[in-house]
C-alpha positions in Angstrom: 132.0 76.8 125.1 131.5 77.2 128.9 131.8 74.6 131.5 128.4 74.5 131.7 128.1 73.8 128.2 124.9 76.5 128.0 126.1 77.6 124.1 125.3 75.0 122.7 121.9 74.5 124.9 121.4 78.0 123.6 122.3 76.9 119.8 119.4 74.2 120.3 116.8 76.4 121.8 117.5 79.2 119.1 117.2 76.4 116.1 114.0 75.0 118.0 112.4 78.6 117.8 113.4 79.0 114.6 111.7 76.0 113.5 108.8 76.8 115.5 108.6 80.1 113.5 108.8 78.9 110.7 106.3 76.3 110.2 104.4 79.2 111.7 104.4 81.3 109.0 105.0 78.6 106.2 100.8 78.1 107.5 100.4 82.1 107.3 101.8 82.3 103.5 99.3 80.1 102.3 96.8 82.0 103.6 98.8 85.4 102.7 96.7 86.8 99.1 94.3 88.5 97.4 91.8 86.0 98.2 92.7 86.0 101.8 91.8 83.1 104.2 88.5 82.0 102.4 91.3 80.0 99.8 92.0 77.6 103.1 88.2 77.5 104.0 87.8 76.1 100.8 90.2 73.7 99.7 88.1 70.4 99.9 85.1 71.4 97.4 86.8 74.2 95.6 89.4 72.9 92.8 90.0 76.8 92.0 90.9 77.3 95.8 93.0 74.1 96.1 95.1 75.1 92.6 95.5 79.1 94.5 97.0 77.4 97.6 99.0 74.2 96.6 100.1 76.1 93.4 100.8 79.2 93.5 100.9 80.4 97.8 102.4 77.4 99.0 105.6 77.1 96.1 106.0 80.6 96.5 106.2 80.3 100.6 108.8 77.6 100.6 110.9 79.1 97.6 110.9 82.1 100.2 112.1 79.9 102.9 114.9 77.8 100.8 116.0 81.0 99.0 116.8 82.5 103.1 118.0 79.6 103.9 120.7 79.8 101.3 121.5 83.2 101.6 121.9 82.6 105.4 124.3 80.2 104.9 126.5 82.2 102.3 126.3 85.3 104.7 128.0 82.9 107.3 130.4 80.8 105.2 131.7 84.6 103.8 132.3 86.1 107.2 133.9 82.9 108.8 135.7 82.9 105.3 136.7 86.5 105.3 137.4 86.9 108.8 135.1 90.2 108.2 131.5 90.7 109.9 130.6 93.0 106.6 130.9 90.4 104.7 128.1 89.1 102.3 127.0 86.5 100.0 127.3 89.1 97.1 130.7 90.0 97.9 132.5 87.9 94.9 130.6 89.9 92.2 127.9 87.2 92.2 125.2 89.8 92.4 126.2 92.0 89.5 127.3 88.4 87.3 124.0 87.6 87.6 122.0 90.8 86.5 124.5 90.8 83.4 123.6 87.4 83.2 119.8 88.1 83.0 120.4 91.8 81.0 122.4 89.5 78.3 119.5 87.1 78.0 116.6 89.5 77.7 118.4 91.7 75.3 119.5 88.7 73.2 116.2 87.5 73.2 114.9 89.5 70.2 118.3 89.1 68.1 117.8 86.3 66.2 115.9 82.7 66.2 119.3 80.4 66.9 119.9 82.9 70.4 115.7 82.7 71.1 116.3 78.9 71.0 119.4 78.6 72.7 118.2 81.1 75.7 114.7 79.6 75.8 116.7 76.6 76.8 118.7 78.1 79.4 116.2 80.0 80.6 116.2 83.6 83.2 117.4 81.5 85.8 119.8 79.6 84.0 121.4 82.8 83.2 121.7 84.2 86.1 123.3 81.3 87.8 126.0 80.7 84.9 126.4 84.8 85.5 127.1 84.1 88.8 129.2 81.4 89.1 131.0 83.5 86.0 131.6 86.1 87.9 133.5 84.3 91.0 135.4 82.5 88.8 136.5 85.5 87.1 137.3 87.0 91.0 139.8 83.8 91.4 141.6 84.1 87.9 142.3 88.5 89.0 143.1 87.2 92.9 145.5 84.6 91.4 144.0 81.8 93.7 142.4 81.7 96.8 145.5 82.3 99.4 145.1 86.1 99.9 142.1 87.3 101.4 142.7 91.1 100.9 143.5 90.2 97.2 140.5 88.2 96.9 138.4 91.0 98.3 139.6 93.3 96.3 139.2 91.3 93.2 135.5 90.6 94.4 135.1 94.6 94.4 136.7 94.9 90.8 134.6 92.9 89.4 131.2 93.8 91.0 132.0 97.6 89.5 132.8 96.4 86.2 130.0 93.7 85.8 127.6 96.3 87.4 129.0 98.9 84.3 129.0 96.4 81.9 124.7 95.7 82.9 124.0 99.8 82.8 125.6 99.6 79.6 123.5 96.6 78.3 119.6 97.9 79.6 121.3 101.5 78.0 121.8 99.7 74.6 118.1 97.7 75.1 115.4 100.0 77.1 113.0 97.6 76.0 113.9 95.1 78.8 114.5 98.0 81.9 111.1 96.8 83.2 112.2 93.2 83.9 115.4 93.8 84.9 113.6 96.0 87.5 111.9 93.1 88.8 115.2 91.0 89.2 116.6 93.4 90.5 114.6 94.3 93.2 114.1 90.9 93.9 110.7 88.6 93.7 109.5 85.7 95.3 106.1 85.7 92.6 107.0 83.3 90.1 108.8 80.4 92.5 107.4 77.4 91.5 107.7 73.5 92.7 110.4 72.5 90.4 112.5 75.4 91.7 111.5 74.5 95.1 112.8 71.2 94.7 116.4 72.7 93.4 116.8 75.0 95.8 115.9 72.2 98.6 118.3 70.0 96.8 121.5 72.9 96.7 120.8 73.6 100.2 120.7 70.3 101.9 124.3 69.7 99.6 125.7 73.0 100.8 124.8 72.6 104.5 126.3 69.5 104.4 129.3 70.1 102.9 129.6 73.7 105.2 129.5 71.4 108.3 132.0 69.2 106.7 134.8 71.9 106.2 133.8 73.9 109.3 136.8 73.4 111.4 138.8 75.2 109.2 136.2 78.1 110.0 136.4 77.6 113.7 140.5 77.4 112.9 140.2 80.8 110.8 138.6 82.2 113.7 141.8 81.8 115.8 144.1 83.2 113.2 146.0 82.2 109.8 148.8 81.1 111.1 146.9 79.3 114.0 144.8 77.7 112.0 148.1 76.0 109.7 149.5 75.2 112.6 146.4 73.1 113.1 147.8 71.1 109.9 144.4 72.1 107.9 144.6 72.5 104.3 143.8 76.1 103.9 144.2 76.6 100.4 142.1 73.3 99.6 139.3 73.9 102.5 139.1 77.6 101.2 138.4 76.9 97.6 135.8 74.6 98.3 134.5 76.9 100.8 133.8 79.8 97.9 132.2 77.0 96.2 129.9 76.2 98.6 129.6 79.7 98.6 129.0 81.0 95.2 127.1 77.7 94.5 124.5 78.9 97.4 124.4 82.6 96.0 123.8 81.7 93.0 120.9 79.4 93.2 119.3 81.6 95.7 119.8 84.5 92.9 118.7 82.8 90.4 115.4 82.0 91.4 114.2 85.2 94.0 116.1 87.6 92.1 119.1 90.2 94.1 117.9 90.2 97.6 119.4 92.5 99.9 120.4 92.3 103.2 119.5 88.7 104.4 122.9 87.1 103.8 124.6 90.0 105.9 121.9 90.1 109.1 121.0 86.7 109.5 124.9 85.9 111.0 125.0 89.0 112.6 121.3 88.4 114.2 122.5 84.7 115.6 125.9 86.1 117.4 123.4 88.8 119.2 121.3 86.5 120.4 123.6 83.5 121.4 127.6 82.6 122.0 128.7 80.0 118.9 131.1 78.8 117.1 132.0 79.8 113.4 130.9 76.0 112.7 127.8 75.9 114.5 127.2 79.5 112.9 126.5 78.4 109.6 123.5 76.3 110.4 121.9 78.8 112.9 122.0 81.6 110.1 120.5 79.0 107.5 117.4 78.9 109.8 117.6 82.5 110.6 118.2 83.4 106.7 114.9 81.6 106.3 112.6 82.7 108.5 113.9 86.8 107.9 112.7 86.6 104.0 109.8 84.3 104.3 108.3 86.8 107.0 109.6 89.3 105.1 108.0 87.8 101.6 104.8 88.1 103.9 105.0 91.4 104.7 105.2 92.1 101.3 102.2 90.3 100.3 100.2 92.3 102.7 101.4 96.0 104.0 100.0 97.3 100.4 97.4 94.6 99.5 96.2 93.6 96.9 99.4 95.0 95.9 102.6 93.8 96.4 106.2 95.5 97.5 109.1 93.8 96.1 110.7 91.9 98.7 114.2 93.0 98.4 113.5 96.6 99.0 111.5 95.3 102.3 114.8 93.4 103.5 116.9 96.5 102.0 115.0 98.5 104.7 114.6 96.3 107.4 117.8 94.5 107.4 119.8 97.9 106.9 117.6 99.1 110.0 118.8 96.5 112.2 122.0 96.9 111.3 122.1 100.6 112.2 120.2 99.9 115.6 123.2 97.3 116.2 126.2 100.0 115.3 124.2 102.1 117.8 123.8 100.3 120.4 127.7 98.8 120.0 128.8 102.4 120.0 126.5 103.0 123.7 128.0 100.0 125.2 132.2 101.0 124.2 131.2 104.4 125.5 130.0 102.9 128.5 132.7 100.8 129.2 
């Protein structure tokens, strides 16, 4: 922080654009389908038109918005965590938990009656949550605890390539469900509904919270290990709960929108190019940014091929890997330069 105090000015200028943006194109998504703009017109004397917007654009355009929001925040907490600007949401082997998670429960599906009941219950997104939060756990029992970072990261990578064998080998045994598991996979905004809204709003606002609670020892990780103990903060203790804020975020965002790409990784790396911040005050400005990047996104989708759709996480897959290239390059001009 300057003197002058002008990054955290800029902090509040970025969020208040952000905002700005997104209530923006919250108003575009519900006018964002195949009946176009006419739905809008029509809301007051057409129940058809009212059901289209309130129950199907609107869900959808907010689920879009929380799911960013979370993934924004997990991209943050893992590179203030990590001390690594590569670092992303997925990087625990919460991604490929999670498609093992939903492989598992479509191919279990036909088995037998007592398994149809029991997954009913639990349903897609149940699956892919407990998959998730599965799979980090299962990164902290081969790390042996959170105190080593390179360990951890390693164990993260282990068990992303075995998880992501162990899902080839499940759609392999049961090409019956390849089609759906496409569809998670490629990530989907299409079926968010209210309730999932409402749980996704809930996760976030906790997650947030708690971030901005154990943020110091993110702005004290910043500095160094050993700077930050000398600071008298609790590492091991702050750091576990960190990758539960983490994985908890991840896997509710997964859950519901499917494996997004891209989102968790840009939207920290799109805030430090646009203002001077603190890992703290990071974690709230790549929320926002995490939001706005896949609802427009979600829209883009919607409407490059309409009436038909792109999956969303190939969109962010292109885009966001886009950005990130444009950003290597233009790094690489400026140390040449200098």
């Amino acid at each position: 922080m300057t003197p002058t105090g002008h990054p955290p000015r800029q902090g509040r200028v970025l969020a208040l654009v952000l905002l700005l943006a997104s209530a923006v194109l919250l108003l575009l998504g519900m006018g964002v389908g195949s009946t176009g703009l006419e739905s809008l017109a029509d809301m007051q004397r057409d129940p058809q038109a009212w059901q289209i917007v309130w129950d199907i654009r609107l869900p959808r355009s907010v689920g879009a918005w929380l799911a960013g929001a979370l993934l924004g925040l997990a991209g943050a907490v893992a590179q203030g965590l990590f001390r690594n600007p590569l670092a992303d949401p997925y990087l625990l082997g919460s991604a490929s938990g999670a498609s093992l998670g939903v492989a598992l429960a479509m191919a279990l599906l036909g088995v037998s009656p007592l398994a149809t009941e029991w997954l009913a219950r639990l349903g897609l997104a149940g699956a892919a949550f407990t998959g998730a939060v599965l799979a980090v756990l299962l990164t902290l029992l081969l790390a042996q605890g959170v105190q080593h970072t390179l360990r951890l990261l390693l164990a993260g990578v282990v068990v992303g390539v075995v998880l992501g064998a162990l899902t080839s080998l499940a759609l392999l045994l049961s090409p019956g469900i390849m089609q759906a598991m496409q569809s998670f996979m490629l990530g989907s905004t299409s079926f968010v509904a209210w309730p999932a809204c409402v749980l996704m709003a809930a996760v976030a606002l906790f997650t947030l919270v708690a971030a901005w609670v154990m943020s110091p020892v993110l702005d004290g990780l910043a500095l160094g290990e050993s700077t930050a103990q000398s600071l008298g903060l609790p590492l091991p203790a702050l750091r576990a709960a960190l990758i539960g804020v983490l994985a908890l975020a991840t896997g509710t965002a997964v859950a519901q929108t499917g494996l997004i790409a891209f989102v968790g990784l840009a939207a920290p790396h799109l805030v430090r190019s646009l203002v001077k911040t603190t890992p703290g005050r990071l974690i709230g400005l790549a929320s926002l940014t995490g939001a706005v990047l896949l609802l427009a996104a979600d829209l883009l989708a919607r409407s490059v091929l309409a009436p038909r759709e792109l999956p969303v996480g190939v969109l962010t897959a292109v885009l966001g890997g886009a950005y990130l290239l444009w950003l290597m390059h233009r790094q690489g001009v400026a140390g040449r330069r200098s």
